[in-house]
LOMAR-270111 format. One record per residue (C-alpha): residue in one letter; x, y, z. Coordinates in steps of 0.05 Angstrom, whole numbers, padded with zeros to 5 digits, always signed. Layout:
N
aXYZ ...
REM end
This chain:
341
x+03812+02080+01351 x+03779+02153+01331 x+03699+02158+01340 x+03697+02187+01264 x+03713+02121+01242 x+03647+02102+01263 x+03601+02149+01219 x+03558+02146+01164 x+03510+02180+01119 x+03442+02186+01138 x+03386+02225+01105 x+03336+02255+01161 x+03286+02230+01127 x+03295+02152+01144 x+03296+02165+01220 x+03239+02133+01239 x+03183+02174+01270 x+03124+02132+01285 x+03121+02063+01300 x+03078+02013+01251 x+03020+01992+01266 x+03046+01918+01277 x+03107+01916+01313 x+03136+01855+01281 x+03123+01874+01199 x+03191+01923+01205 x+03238+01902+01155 x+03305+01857+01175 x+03379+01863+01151 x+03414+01792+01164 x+03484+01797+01172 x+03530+01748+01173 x+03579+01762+01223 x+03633+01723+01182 x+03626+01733+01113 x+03586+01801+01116 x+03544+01768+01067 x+03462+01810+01077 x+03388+01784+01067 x+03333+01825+01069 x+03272+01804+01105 x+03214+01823+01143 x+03220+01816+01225 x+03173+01757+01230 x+03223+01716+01192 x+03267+01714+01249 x+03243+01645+01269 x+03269+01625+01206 x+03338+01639+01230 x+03325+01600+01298 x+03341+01537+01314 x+03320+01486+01376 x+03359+01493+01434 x+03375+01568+01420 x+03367+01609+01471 x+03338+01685+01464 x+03353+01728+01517 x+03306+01798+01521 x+03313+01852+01566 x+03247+01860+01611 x+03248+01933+01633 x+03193+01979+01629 x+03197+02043+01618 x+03170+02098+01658 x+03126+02159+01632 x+03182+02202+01658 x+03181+02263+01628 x+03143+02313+01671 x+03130+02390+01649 x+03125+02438+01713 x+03131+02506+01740 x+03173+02534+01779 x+03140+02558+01836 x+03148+02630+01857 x+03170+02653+01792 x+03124+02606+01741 x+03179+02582+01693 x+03167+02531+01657 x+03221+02472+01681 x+03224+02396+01646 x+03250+02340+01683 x+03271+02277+01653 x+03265+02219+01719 x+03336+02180+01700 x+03350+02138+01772 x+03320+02119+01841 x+03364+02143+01891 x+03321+02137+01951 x+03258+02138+01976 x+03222+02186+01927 x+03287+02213+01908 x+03306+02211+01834 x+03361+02234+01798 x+03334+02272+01746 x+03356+02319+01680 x+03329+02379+01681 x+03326+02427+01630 x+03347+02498+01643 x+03373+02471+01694 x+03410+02543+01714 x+03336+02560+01740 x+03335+02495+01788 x+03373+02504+01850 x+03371+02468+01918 x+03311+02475+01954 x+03274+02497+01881 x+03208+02473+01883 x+03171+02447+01822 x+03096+02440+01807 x+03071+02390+01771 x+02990+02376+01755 x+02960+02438+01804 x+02995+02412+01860 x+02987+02340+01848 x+03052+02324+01847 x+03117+02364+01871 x+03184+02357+01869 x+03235+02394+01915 x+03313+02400+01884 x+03362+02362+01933 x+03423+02355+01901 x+03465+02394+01844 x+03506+02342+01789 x+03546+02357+01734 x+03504+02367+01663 x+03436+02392+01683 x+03432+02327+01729 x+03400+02353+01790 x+03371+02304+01844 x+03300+02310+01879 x+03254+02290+01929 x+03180+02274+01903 x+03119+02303+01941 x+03056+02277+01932 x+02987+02234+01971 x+02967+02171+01934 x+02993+02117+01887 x+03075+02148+01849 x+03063+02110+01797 x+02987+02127+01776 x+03009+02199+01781 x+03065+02189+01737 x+03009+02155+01691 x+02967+02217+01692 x+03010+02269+01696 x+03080+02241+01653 x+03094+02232+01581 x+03144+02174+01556 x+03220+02204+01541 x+03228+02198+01472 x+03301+02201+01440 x+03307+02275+01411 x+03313+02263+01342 x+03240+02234+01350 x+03192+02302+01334 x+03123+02267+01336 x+03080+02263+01396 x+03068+02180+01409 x+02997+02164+01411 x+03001+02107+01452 x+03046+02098+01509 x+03059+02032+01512 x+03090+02035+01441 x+03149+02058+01465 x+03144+01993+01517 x+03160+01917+01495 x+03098+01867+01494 x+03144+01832+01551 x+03169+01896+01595 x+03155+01887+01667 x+03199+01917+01716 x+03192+01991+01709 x+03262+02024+01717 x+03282+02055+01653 x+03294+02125+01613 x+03294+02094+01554 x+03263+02029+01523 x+03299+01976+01498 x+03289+01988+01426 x+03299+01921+01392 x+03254+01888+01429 x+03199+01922+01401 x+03189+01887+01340 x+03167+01823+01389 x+03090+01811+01387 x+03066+01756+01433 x+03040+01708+01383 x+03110+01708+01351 x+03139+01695+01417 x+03096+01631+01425 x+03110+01604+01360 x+03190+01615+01372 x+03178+01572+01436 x+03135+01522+01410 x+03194+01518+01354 x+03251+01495+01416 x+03276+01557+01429 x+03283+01570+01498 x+03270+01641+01523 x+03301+01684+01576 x+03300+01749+01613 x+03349+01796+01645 x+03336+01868+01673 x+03374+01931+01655 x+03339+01998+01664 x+03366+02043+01613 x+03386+02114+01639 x+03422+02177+01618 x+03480+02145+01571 x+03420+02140+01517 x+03417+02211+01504 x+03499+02229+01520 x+03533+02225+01446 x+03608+02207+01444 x+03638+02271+01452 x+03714+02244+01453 x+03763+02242+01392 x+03795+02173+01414 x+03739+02122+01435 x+03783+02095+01490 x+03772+02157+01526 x+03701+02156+01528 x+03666+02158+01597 x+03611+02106+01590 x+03554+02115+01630 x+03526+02053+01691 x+03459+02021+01689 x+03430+01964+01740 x+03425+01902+01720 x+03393+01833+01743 x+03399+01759+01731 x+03349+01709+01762 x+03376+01644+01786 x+03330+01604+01734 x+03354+01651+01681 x+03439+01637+01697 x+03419+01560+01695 x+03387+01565+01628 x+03443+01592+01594 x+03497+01556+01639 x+03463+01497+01605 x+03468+01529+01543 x+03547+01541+01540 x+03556+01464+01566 x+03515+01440+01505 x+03547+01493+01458 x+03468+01517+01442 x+03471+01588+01418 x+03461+01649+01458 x+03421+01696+01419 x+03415+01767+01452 x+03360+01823+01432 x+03387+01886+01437 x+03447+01924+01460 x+03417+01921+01530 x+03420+01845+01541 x+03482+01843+01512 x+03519+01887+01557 x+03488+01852+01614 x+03507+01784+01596 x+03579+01801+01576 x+03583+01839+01644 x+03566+01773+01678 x+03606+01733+01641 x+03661+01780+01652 x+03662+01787+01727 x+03650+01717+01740 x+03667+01660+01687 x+03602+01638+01679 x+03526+01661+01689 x+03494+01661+01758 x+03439+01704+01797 x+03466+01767+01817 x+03452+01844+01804 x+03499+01915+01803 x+03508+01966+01764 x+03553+01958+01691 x+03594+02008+01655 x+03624+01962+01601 x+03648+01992+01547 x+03648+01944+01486 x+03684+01960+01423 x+03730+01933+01362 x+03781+01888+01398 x+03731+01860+01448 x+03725+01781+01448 x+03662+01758+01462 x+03652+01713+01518 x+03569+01710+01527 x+03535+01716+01467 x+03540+01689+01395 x+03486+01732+01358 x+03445+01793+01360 x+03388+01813+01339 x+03384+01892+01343 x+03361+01965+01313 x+03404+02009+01265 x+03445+02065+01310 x+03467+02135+01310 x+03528+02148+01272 x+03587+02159+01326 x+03550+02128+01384 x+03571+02070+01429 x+03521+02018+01404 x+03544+02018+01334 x+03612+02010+01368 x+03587+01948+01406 x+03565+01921+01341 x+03624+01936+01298 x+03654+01892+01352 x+03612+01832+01346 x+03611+01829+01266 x+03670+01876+01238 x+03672+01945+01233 x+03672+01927+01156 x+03616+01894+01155 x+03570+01940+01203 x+03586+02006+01156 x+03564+01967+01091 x+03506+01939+01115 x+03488+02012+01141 x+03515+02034+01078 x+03463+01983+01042 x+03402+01993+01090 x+03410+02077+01072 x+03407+02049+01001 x+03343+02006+01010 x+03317+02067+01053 x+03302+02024+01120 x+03282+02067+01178 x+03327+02087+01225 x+03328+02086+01304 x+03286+02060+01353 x+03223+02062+01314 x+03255+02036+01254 x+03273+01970+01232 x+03314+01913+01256 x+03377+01869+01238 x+03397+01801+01263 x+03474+01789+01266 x+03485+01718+01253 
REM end
């Protein structure tokens, strides 16, 4: 299978920029999985679609303000490093960009001296690992001192921070938020529970695969990237429950979805546990955790509009893409939403 078969048009101008100013009035594309027959609604009609004794399953990672601008000390260039993975105690695998200036024992300033960071470790692709200097609180500095890592195609500065957070993120981890859960507000989430529908969380801090593009002709070739996950005990029991019952298992976002297929995978069923993932899900994949999806629109040529094309049809993905250019939705992970059915 060839990673061309998985583009489409897209005008730059329906890449979403900014987000709205209420997450959950973003437009979304209902796709039936089966038919490939398309609604168009507005996100807070999703509880519409939801039915007692469904179960939703949202990602609860929280993404850091990990993008830090520094000098270089001794020479004053300007270095940025992107804060991808906790290796250690203050240690962090990091991108950092030029990285040919960053060598081991570099030292970066960041904030006059209120934080450092010391270069450790040389990877492959600008990946460089290093040790964190600093008196006080990590994360209030990274407050202060860090922006959030926006994708690259995003060119406007975010105003507020937590924006680029869910209403529900709580375990700070990631390099990248989990974009469909944005569209969530907290009084929506109430009134899908008071409705039956159970709700459920699993962890997976998002790293550097965000921002690497499939560079491969042949998909199957493709080196996907690993990112930890967690399931609580609670959580496996609720949709163990679920499976037995034949209840739905509704999944927001790419994210959850690779962490409950993982699961299911490696062990048959759901249970508490954690590791690190590198599924690769594509046409030809069978299902074994989830039944719907509720997600974003994706790059052209990237793994997550593989992973859906899997779920609903390759078919099916490109013309409702093809339809959502058409009706000029927005694009990306400030844009709007679609619910696989």
């Amino acid at each position: 299978m060839e990673t061309k078969d998985f583009d489409y048009y897209l005008p730059e101008e329906l890449i979403a920029q900014t987000p709205l100013v209420k997450r959950d009035s973003s437009r979304l594309l209902v796709l039936d999985k089966k038919t490939g027959e398309i609604e168009h609604k507005h996100f807070n009609n999703i509880i519409d679609y939801l039915v007692p004794g469904d179960v939703l399953v949202l990602n609860d990672t929280k993404v850091l303000p990990a993008r830090l601008i520094g000098i270089k000390e001794e020479t004053d260039a300007v270095i940025e490093v992107l804060m991808l993975k906790e290796t250690g105690v203050n240690t962090w695998e990091c991108l950092s960009k030029p990285a040919k200036r960053v060598k081991i024992g570099t030292v970066i300033d960041f904030g006059n001296g209120k934080l450092k960071a010391r270069c450790t470790g040389i990877g492959e692709e600008g990946i460089r690992e290093f040790e964190f200097i600093y008196e006080g609180i990590f994360l209030e500095i990274l407050e202060s001192l860090g922006e959030m890592p926006l994708p690259p195609y995003i060119h406007e500065k975010l105003k507020e921070k937590d924006r680029y957070n869910t209403v529900y993120a709580r375990n700070i981890g990631s390099a990248a938020a989990p974009t469909a859960g944005l569209h969530f507000t907290k009084e929506l989430l109430e009134e899908i529970s008071k409705k039956g529908i159970k709700i459920e969380y699993v962890t997976l801090h998002v790293g550097l695969g965000t921002f690497r593009p499939v560079s491969v002709e042949k998909i199957e070739e493709h080196k996907m990237h690993s990112e930890y996950y967690i399931m609580s005990e609670e959580t496996a029991k609720v949709l163990n429950e679920a499976k037995k019952n034949g209840n739905r298992i509704i999944s927001v976002g790419t994210t959850s979805t690779r962490t409950l297929e993982t699961i299911m995978s490696l062990y048959g069923e759901f249970r508490e546990c954690s590791g690190w993932t590198n599924i690769f899900i594509y046409p030809g994949y069978e299902f074994k955790a989830i039944d719907a999806l509720i997600t974003n629109f994706h790059l052209p040529k990237s793994t997550l509009i593989m992973l859906v094309s899997a779920l609903a049809g390759r078919e099916h993905i490109l013309n409702a893409y093809n339809i959502a250019v058409e009706e000029k939705y927005r694009f990306f992970s400030f844009g709007d939403s679609m619910f696989i059915k």
